[in-house]
MIMAR-479160 format. One record per atom (N, C-alpha, C, O): residue number from 1; atom name; x, y, z. Coordinates in nm, 3 decimals, padded with zeros to 5 digits. Layout:
! MIMAR-479160
+------+------+---------+---------+---------+
: resi : name :      px :      py :      pz :
+------+------+---------+---------+---------+
:  NUM :   CA :       X :       Y :       Z :
...
+------+------+---------+---------+---------+
END
This chain:
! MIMAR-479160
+------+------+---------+---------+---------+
: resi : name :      px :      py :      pz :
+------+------+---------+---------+---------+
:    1 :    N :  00.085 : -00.118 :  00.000 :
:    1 :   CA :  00.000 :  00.000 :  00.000 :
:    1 :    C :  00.089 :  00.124 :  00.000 :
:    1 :    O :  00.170 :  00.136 :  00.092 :
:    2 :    N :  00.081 :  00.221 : -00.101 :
:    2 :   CA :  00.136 :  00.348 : -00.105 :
:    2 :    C :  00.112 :  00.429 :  00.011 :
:    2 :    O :  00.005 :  00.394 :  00.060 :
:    3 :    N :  00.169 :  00.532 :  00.084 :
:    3 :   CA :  00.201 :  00.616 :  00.158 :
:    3 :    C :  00.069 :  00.704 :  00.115 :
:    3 :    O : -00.015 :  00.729 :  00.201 :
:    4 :    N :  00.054 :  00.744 : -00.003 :
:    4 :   CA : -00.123 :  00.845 : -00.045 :
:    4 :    C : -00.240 :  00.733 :  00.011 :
:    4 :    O : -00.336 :  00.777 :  00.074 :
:    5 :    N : -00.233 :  00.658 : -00.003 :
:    5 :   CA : -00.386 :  00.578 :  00.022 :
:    5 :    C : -00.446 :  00.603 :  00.168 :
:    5 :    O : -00.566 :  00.608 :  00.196 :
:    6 :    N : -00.307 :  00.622 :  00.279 :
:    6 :   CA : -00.347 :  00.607 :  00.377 :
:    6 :    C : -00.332 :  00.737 :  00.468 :
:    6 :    O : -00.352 :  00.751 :  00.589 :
:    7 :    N : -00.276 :  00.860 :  00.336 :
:    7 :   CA : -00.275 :  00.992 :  00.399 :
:    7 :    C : -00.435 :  01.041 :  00.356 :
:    7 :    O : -00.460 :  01.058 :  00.236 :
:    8 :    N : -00.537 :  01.061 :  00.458 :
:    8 :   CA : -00.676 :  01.121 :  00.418 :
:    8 :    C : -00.699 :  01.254 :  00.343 :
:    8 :    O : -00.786 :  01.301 :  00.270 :
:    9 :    N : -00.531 :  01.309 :  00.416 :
:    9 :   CA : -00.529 :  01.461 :  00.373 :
:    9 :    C : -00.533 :  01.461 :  00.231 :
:    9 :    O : -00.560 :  01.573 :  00.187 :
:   10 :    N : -00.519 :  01.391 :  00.160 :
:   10 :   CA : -00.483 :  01.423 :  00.019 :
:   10 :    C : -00.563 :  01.329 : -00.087 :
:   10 :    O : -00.556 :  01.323 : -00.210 :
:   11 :    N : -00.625 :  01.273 : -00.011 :
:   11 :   CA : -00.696 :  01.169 : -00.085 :
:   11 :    C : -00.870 :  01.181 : -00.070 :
:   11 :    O : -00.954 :  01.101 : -00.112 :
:   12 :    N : -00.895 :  01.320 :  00.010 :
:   12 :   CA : -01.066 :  01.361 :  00.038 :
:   12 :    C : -01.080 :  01.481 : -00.052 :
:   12 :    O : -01.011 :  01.582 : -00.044 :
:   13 :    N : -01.159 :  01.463 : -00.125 :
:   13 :   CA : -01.223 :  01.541 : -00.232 :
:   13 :    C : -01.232 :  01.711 : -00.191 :
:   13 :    O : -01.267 :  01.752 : -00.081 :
:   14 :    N : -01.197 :  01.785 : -00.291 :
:   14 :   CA : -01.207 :  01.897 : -00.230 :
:   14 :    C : -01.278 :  02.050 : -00.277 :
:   14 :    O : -01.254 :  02.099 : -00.387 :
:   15 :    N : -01.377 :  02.121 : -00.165 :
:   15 :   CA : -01.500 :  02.149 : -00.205 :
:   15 :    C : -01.463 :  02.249 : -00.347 :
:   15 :    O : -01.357 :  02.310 : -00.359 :
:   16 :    N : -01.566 :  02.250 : -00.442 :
:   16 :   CA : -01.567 :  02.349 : -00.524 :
:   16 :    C : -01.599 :  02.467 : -00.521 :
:   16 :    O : -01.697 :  02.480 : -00.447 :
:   17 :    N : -01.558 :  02.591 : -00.578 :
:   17 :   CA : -01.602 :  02.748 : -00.578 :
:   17 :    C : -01.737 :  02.696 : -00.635 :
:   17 :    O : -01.801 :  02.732 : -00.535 :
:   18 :    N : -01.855 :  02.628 : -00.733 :
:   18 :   CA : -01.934 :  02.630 : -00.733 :
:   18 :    C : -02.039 :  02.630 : -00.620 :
:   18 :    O : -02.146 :  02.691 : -00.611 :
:   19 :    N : -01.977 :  02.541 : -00.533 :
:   19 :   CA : -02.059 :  02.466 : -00.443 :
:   19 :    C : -02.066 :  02.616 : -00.330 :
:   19 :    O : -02.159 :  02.685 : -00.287 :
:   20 :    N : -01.927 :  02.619 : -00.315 :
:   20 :   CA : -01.940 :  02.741 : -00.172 :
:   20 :    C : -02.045 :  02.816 : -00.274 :
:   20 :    O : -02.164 :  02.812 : -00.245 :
:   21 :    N : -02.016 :  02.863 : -00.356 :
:   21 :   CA : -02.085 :  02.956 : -00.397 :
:   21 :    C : -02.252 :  02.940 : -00.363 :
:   21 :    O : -02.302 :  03.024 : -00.288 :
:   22 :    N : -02.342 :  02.822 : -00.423 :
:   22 :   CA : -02.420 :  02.793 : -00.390 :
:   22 :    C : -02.510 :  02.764 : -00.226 :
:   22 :    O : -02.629 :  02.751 : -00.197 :
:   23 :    N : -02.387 :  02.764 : -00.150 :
:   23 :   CA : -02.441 :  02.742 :  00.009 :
:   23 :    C : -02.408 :  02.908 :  00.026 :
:   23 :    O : -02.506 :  02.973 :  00.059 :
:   24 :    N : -02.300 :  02.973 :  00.010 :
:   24 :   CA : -02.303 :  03.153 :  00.037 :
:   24 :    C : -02.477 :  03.151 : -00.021 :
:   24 :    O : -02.564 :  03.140 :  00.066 :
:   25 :    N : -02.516 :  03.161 : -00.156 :
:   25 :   CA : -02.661 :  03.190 : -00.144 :
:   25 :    C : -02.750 :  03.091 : -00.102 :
:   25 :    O : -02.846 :  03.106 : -00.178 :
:   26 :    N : -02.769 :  03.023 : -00.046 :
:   26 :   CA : -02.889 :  02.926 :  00.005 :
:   26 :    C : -02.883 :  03.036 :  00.149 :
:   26 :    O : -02.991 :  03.081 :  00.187 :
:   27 :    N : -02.764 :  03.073 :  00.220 :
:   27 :   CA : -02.769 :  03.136 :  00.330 :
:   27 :    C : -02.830 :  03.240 :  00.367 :
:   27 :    O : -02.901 :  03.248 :  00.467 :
:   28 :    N : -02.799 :  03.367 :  00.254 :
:   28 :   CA : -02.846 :  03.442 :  00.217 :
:   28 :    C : -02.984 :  03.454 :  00.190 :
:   28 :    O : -03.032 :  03.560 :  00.231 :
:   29 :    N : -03.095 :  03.342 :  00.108 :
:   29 :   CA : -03.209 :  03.347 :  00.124 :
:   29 :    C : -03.279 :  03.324 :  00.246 :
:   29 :    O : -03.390 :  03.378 :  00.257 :
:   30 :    N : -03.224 :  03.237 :  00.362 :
:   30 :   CA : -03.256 :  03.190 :  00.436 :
:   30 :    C : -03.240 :  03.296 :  00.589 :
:   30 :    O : -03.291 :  03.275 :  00.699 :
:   31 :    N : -03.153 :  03.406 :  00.547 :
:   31 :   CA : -03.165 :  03.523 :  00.650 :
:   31 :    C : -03.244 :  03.646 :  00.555 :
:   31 :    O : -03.252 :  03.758 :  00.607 :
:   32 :    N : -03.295 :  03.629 :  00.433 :
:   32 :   CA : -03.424 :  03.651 :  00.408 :
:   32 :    C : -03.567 :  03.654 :  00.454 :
:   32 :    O : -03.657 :  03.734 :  00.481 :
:   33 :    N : -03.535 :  03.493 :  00.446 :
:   33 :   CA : -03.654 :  03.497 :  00.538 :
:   33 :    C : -03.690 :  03.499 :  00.665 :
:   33 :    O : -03.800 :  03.478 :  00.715 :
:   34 :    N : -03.573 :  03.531 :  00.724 :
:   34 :   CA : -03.556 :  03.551 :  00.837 :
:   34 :    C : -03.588 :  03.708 :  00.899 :
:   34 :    O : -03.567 :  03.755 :  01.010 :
:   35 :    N : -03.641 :  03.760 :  00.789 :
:   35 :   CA : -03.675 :  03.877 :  00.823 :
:   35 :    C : -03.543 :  04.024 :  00.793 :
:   35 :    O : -03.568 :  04.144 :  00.785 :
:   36 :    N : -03.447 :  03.974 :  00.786 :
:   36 :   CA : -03.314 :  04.077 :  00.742 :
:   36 :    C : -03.346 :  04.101 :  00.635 :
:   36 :    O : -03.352 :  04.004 :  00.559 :
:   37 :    N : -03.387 :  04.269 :  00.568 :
:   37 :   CA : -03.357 :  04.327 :  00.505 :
:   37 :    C : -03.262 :  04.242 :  00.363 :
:   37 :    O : -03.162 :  04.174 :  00.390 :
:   38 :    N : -03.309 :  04.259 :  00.225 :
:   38 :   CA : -03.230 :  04.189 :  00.132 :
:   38 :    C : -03.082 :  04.297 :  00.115 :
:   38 :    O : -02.969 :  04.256 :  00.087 :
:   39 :    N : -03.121 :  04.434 :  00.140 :
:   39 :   CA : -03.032 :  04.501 :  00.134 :
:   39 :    C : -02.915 :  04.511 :  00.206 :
:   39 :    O : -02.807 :  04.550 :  00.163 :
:   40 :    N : -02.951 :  04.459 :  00.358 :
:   40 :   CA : -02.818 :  04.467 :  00.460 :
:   40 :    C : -02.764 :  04.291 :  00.427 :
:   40 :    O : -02.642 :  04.290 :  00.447 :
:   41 :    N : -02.812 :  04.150 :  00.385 :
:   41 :   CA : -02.761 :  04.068 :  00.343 :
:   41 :    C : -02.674 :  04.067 :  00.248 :
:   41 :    O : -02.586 :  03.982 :  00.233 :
:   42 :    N : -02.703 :  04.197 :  00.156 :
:   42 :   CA : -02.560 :  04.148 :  00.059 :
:   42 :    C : -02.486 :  04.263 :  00.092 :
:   42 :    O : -02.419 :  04.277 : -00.010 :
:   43 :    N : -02.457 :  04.349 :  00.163 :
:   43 :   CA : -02.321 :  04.414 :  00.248 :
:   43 :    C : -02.281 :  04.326 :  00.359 :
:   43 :    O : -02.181 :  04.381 :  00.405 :
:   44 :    N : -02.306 :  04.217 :  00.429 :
:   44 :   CA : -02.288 :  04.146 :  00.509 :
:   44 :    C : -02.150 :  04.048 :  00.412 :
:   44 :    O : -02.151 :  04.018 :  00.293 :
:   45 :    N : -02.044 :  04.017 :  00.519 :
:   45 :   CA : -01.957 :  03.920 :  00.481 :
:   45 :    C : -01.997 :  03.739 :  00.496 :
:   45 :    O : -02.080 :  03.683 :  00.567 :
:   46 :    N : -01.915 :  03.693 :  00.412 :
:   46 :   CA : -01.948 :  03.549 :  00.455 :
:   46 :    C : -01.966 :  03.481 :  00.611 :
:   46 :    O : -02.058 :  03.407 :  00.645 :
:   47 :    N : -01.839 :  03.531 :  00.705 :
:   47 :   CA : -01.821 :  03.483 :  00.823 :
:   47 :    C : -01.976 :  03.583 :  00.881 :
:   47 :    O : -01.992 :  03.521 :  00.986 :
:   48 :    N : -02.019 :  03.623 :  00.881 :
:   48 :   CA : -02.096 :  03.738 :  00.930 :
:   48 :    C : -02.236 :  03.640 :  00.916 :
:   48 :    O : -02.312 :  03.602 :  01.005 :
:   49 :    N : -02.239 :  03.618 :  00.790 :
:   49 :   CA : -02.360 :  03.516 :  00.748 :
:   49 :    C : -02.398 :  03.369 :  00.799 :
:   49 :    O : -02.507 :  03.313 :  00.808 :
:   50 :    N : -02.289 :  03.333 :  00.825 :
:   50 :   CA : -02.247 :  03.176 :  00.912 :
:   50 :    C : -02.315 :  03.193 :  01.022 :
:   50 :    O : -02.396 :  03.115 :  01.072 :
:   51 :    N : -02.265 :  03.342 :  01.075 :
:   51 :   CA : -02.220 :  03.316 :  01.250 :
:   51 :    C : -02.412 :  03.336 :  01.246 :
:   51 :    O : -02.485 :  03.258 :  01.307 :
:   52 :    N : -02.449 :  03.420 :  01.188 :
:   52 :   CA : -02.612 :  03.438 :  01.195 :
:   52 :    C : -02.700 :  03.328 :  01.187 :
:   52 :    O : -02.783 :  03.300 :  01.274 :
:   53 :    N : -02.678 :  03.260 :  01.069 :
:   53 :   CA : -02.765 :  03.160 :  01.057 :
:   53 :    C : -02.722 :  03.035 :  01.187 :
:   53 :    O : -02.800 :  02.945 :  01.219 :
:   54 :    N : -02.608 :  03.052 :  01.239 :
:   54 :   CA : -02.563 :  02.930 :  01.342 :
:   54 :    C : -02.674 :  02.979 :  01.449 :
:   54 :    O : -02.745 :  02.912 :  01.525 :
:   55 :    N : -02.669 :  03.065 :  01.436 :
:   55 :   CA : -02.769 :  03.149 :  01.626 :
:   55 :    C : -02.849 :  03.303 :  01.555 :
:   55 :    O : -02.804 :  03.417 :  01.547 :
:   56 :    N : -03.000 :  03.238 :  01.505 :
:   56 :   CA : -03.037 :  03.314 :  01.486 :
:   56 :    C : -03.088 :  03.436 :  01.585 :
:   56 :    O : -03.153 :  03.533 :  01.547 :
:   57 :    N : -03.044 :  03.411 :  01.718 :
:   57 :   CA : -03.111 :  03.533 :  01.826 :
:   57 :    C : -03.010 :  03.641 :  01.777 :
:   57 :    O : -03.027 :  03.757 :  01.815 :
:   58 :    N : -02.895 :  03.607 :  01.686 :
:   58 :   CA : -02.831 :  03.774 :  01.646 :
:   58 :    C : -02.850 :  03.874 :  01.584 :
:   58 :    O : -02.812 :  03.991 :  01.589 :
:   59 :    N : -02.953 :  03.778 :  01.484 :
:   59 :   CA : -03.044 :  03.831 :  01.397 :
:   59 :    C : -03.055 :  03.996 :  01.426 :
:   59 :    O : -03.015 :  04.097 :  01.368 :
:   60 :    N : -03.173 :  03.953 :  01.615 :
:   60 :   CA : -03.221 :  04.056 :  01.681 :
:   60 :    C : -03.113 :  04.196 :  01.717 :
:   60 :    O : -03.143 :  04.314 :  01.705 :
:   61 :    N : -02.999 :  04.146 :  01.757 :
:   61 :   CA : -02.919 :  04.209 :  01.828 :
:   61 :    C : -02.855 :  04.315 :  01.723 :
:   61 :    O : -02.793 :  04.406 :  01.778 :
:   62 :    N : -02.858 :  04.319 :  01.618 :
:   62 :   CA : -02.815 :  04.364 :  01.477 :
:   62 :    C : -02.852 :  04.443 :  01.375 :
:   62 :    O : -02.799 :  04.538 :  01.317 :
:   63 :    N : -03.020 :  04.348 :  01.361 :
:   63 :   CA : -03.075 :  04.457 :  01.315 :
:   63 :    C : -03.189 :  04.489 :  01.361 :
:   63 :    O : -03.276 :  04.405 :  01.336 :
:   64 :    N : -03.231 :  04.595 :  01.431 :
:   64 :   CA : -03.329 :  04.579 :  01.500 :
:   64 :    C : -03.477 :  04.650 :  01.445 :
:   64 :    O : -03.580 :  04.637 :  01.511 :
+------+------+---------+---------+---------+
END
């Protein structure tokens, strides 16, 4: 058995710019409907968008 087979690091598939791309907007609709403004969602950063949808009570704290 080769030394790659049994390194995971290099042998697990790795995500595409399509894909992020596609979960950045699934997120984005989804603090839509969450009531955020479409306008303050797309000045919002990626990490910004994560941390929201992880705990939506920030929602509140943000935009009020």
């Amino acid at each position: 058995m080769s030394m790659n087979a049994r390194n995971n690091n290099t042998t697990r598939p790795r995500k595409s710019g399509a894909a992020k791309n596609r979960r950045q907007l699934e997120h984005r609709r989804r603090l839509v409907a969450l009531g955020v403004p479409e306008a303050k969602v797309r000045s919002l950063d990626a990490k910004m968008i994560r941390s929201m949808i992880h705990d939506p009570r920030k929602i509140k704290v943000y935009f009020k």
